[in-house]
N, C-alpha and C positions, 0 to 999 in steps of 0.2 A: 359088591364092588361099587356100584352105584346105587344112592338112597336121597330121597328129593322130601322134604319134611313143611307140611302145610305151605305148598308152594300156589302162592300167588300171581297172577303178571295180568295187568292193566293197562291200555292207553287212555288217557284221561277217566271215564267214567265208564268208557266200556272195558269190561270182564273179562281177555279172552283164556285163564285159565283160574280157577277158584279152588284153593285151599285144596291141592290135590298133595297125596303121601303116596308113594309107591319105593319098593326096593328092587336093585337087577343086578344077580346075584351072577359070580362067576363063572362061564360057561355059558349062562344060558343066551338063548338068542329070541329077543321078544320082538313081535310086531305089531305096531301101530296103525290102528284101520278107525276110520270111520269119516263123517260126515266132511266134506269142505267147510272150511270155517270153524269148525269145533274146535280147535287148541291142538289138534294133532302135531304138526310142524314145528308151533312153538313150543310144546314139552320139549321135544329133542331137541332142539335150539337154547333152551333151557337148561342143558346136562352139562355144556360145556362152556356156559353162561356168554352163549353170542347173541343171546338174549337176556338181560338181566331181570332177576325176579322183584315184582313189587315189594315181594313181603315172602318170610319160608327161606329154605335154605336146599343147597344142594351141597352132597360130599359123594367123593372120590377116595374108595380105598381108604375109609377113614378117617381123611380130612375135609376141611371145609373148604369148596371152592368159590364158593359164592360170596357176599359180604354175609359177614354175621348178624342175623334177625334178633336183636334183644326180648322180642318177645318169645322166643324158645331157651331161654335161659335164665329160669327163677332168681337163679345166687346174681343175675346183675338184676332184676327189676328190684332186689330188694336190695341192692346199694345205690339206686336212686333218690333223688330227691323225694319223686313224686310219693314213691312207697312210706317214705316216713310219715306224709301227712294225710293219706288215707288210712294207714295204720294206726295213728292216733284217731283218727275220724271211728273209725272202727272200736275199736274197744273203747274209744268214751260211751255210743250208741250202744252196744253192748257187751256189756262188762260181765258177762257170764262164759264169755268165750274165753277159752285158756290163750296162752300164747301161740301157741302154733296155730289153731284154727283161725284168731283172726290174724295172721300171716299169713295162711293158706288164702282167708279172704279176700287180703287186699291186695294179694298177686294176681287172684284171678279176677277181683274186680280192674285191675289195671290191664289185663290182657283182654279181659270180654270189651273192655270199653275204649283200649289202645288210646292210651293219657297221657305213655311219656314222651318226653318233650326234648327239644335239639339239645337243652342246656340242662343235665340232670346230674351238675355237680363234679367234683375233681374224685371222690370215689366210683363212682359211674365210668368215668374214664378211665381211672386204674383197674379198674373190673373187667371191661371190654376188652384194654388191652391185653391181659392176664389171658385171656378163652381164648381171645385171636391167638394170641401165641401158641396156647398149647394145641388149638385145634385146626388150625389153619393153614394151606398151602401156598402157595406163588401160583396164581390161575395160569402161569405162560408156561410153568413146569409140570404142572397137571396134564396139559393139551397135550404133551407129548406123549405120552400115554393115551389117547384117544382120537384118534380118526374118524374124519368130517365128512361125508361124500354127500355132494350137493348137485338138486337137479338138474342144474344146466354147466357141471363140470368145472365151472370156476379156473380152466387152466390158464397159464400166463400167457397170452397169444404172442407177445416179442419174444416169450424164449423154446429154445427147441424141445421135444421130448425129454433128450436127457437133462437139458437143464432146470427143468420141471422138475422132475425126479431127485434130484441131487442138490437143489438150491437150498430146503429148511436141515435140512442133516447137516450140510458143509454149513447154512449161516449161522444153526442154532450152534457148533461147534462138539455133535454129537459123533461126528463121521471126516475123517479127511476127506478129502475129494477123489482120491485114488476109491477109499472105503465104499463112498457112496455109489461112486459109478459102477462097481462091481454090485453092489448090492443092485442096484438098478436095471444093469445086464439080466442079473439073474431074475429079477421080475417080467422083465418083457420078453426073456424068452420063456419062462410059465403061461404070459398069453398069448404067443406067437407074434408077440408086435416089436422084433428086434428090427426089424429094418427098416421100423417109424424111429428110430432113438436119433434121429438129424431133421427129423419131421418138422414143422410149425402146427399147433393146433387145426390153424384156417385150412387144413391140407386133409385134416381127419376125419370119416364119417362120425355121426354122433354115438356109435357104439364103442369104435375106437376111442376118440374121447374119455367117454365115460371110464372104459375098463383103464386108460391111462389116469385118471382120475383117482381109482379104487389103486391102485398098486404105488402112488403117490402119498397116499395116505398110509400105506401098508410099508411104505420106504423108513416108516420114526420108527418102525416095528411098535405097533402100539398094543396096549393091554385088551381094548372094546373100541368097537368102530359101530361109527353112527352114520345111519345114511336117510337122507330126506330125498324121498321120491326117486329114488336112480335111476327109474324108467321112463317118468311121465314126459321129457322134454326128447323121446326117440322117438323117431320112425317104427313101427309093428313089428318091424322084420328084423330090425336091431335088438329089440328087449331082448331075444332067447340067449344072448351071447353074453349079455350083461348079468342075467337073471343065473345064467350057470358059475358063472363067477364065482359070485355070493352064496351061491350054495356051496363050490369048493371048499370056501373059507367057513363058513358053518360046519362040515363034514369034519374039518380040522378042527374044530373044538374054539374057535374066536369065537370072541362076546360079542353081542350085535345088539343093535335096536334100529330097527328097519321102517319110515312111515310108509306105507306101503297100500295103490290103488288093489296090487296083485294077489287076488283073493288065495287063489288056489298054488302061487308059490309062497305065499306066506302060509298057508295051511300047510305045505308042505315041509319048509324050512326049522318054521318055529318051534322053539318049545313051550312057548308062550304068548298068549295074544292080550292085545288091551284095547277094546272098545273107549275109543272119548269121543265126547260129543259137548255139546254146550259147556265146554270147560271143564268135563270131570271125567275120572275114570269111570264108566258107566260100570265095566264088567271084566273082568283079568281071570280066564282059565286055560288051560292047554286046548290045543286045536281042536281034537274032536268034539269036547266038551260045546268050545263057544262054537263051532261050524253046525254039528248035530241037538245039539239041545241048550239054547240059548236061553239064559233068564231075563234079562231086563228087556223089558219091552220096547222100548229105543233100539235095542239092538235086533230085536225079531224085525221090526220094521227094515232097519238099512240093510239086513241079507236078504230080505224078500225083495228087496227092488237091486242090488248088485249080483248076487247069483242066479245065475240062468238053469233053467232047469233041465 
């Protein structure tokens, strides 16, 4: 469903994710654990590019959402300019090499050494446009399909619950307004919160909030829902309410990718975990595996100081 291919992301010369590839396949529900700082937050911010990547690509059920990275597409480096003059470079140097290997060469010399350039010719740009088309989505028609849950709730504080609920289906033109407010009924009374639906945010504790948060998201009816930190910005006594939510939604068979402090509901939930740390996937196996017999040693380290024994 989702697949992220040598994805890059930079602010100026710092790294905060490096050349990471990962796939997250239908169904599953993977969570994201490790250190503060590490790239955690912004992979998943990266899936549904509210974070755009340096360099690398993300796709969606087969398309591309991201902007197209020319260097993961051989057939355009070699209708650049640059290629023709490393290619000549190349087999004048040597000329023992058939045609394809030094083609093979000067692609991979142009990719190990990232050469092309803003201006690579009017074939380069019939090339580009040719892959965008065939592979490419509208990122605002993507996001409809994937749901965002953010730790401090994001709700619109001038408009009431229902209007929350009901605003992106009626503006995207997915949902009459009759449609949506029924659909919307029917979410808050699943978490008991029908007699907030005239509510203002400022009126809700942070549990409410959030779970009005989660069923807003759940409102596009989306294919995978992404949630960064759903807990970290409650009160203690609030996480149980939110935390069961999201397990409902898992129980159901929703795709998920969770970044998540919550050791032990994510051991419980997932079907998948992925250690990142210093901008890289360190480690990606089912829960007991990484919980009980962890291999990389980055990751032996962060359980022995977050699980208590």
């Amino acid at each position: 469903m989702i697949e992220i291919v040598n994805l890059t992301k930079q602010y100026g010369d710092h790294v905060v994710l490096n050349n990471i590839s990962a796939t997250i396949a239908d169904g599953e529900k993977v969570a994201i654990v490790g250190p503060s700082g590490g790239g955690k937050s912004t992979l998943l911010r990266c899936l549904n590019c509210m974070e755009e990547p340096t360099s690398g690509e993300v796709h969606f059920d087969g398309k591309l959402v991201s902007d197209l990275d020319p260097y993961l597409h051989d057939e355009l480096i070699v209708a650049s300019k640059t290629f023709k003059k490393v290619f000549a470079k190349i087999v004048l140097e040597n000329p023992a090499l058939t045609e394809d290997e030094a083609r093979s060469a000067a692609v991979f010399k142009i990719k190990a050494e990232k050469l092309l350039r803003k201006n690579e010719g009017s074939a380069f740009k019939k090339e580009f446009k040719r892959i965008e088309k065939e592979i490419a989505i509208d990122l605002n028609i993507a996001r409809r399909d994937i749901g965002m849950v953010f730790q401090h709730f994001n709700l619109f504080n001038n408009l009431t619950v229902m209007e929350n609920l009901t605003l992106a289906p009626v503006h995207l033109k997915l949902k009459t307004k009759e449609e949506a407010e029924a659909k919307a009924t029917e979410l808050l009374h699943r978490i008991g919160l029908y007699d907030k639906k005239d509510a203002y945010p400022s009126t809700l504790s942070g549990g409410q909030k959030q779970r009005i948060a989660i069923i807003r998201a759940l409102a596009m009816n989306p294919k995978v829902m992404l949630f960064d930190e759903p807990t970290s910005a409650l009160d203690p006594e609030m996480v149980g309410e939110v935390l069961d939510l999201i397990k409902q939604l898992a129980d159901e068979g929703m795709t998920m990718v969770i970044v998540t402090h919550e050791m032990g509901f994510a051991r419980e939930v997932a079907t998948r975990m992925l250690f990142v740390a210093d901008g890289d996937i360190r480690e990606s196996a089912p829960p007991a595996e990484f919980f009980d017999s962890p291999k990389h040693p980055r990751l032996k380290e962060f359980l022995s100081k977050v699980i208590k024994n």
